[in-house]
C-alpha positions in Angstrom: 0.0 0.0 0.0 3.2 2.5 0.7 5.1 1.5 -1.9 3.1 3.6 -4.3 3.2 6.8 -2.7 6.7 7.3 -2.1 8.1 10.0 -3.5 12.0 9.5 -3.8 14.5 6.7 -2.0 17.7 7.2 -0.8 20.0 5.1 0.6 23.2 4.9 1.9 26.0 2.2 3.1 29.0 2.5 4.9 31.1 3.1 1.7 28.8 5.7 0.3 29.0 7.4 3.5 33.0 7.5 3.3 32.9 8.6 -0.2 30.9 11.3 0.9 32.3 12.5 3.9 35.4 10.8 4.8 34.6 9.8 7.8 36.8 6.8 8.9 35.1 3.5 7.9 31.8 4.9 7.0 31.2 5.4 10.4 29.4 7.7 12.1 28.0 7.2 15.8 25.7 10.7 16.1 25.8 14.5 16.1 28.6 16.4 16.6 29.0 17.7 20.3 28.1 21.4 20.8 26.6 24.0 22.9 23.0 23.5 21.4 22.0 19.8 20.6 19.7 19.2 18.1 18.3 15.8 19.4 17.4 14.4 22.9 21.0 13.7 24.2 20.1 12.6 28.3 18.5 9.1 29.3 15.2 10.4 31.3 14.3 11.9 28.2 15.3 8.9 25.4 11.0 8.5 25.0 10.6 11.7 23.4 13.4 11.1 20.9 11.4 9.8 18.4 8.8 11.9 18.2 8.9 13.8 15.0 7.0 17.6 14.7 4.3 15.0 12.2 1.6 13.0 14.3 2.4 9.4 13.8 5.4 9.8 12.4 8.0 8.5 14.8 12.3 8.5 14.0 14.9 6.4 15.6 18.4 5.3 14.5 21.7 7.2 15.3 20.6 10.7 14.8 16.9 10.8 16.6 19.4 10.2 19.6 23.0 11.7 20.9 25.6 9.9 21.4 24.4 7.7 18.6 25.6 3.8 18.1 24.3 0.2 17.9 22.4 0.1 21.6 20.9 3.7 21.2 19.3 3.1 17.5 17.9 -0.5 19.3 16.3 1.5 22.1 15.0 4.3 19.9 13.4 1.6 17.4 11.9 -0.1 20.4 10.5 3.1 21.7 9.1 4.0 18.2 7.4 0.5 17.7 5.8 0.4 21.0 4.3 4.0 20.1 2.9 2.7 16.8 1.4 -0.1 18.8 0.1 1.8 21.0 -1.4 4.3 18.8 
């Protein structure tokens, strides 16, 4: 049923993510650290993460969540799925 409305896909991999920015690996583990963060960065507050400013849309992953990595993008995909369920 989605798969007819979207848009435009993108996708990256680890290589194209080098190529593009350099970064060692393809790696990248979340947003840079600065005054002003741009995502949720502290523990208490890792539930509102993935909300998104569009009602049922929810985000998780390594940049709904600083720092980023493998254990945050688990806990921010659980914490989205259980909001879809629950919705």
């Amino acid at each position: 049923m989605l798969k007819g409305k979207i848009i435009k896909h993108l996708s990256f991999s680890p290589i194209s993510i080098n190529h593009r920015i350099d970064s060692s690996d393809g790696g990248i583990t979340g947003w840079a650290f600065q005054k002003s963060m741009p995502v949720i960065n502290r523990i208490p507050d890792a539930n509102r993460a993935v909300l998104t400013p569009i009602p049922s849309i929810y985000q998780a992953g390594r940049w709904a969540y600083s720092p980023g990595g493998v254990p945050m993008s688990i806990l921010t995909g659980k914490i989205a799925v259980d909001k879809v369920i629950k919705s």
